[in-house]
C-alpha positions, 0 to 999 in steps of 0.5 A: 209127646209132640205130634212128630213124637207120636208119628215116629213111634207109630211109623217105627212101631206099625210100619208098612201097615198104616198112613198117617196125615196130621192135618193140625195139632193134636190131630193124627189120621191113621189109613190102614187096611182093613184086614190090619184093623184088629191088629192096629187097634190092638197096638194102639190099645196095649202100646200107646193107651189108646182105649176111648172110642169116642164114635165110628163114622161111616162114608159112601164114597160109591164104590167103596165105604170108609169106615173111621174109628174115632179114638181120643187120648189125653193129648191125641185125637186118633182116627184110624180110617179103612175102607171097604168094598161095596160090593162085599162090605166087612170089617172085623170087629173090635169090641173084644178090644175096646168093648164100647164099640158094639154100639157104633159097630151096631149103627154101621151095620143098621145105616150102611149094611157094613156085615161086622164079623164076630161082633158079639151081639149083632141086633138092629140097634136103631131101625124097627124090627119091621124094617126092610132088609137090605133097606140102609138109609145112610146109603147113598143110594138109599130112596125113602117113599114118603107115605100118603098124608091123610089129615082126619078131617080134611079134604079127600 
């Protein structure tokens, strides 16, 4: 199926819910909302063969958070991109879905503080268990105090 192929269907299929980019071949960027994100994914999953997710991305943009969902075919690299508040940052989650996902949804919530609502299993995946809370690292307003160095046997 051609990328025009595949962006006639998706637009007839998904309508009003979703923006498409095809910035070059075999590449499609789908921006929804993310209330729609549960129901996109499910069309994509049962209607299209959609099922690898190769990765979930974060970005702080300032006030808001974009979330893109990385997913692979044989013939198609999808990514479906949705933000997020900063003030309140939620999305569903889509591991009921596409089950590979708990990890990536895990790291968005260690590295942003994105909440992923009725993921199955919402442990800190990356950050020890000592970390601060409300502390995200990929934030961009995020500052790492660096520890004194004491070298053993060095000057004091």
């Amino acid at each position: 199926m051609t990328d025009a192929e595949l962006i006639a269907k998706l637009q007839a299929d998904l309508g009003g819910r979703i923006e498409i980019d095809n910035p070059g071949p075999r590449r499609l960027f789908l921006k929804i909302a993310a209330p729609d994100l549960v129901p996109v994914v499910t069309r994509l999953r049962d209607a299209f063969g959609v099922v690898f997710l190769s990765t979930i991305s974060g970005l702080d943009l300032g006030a808001t958070f974009e979330i893109i969902y990385h997913f692979s075919t044989p013939t198609q690299d999808l990514n479906v991109r949705t933000e997020v508040p900063r003030e309140a940052p939620r999305v569903a989650s889509i591991t009921p879905l596409i089950p590979g996902a708990i990890l990536y949804e895990r790291e968005i919530q260690d590295m942003f503080g994105i909440v992923v609502e009725g993921i199955p299993d919402g442990r800190p995946l990356l950050l020890p268990d000592d970390w601060p809370a409300g502390q995200f690292p990929l934030r961009k307003d995020w500052h790492y105090d660096r520890p004194v160095e004491v070298i053993p046997g060095g000057e004091s």
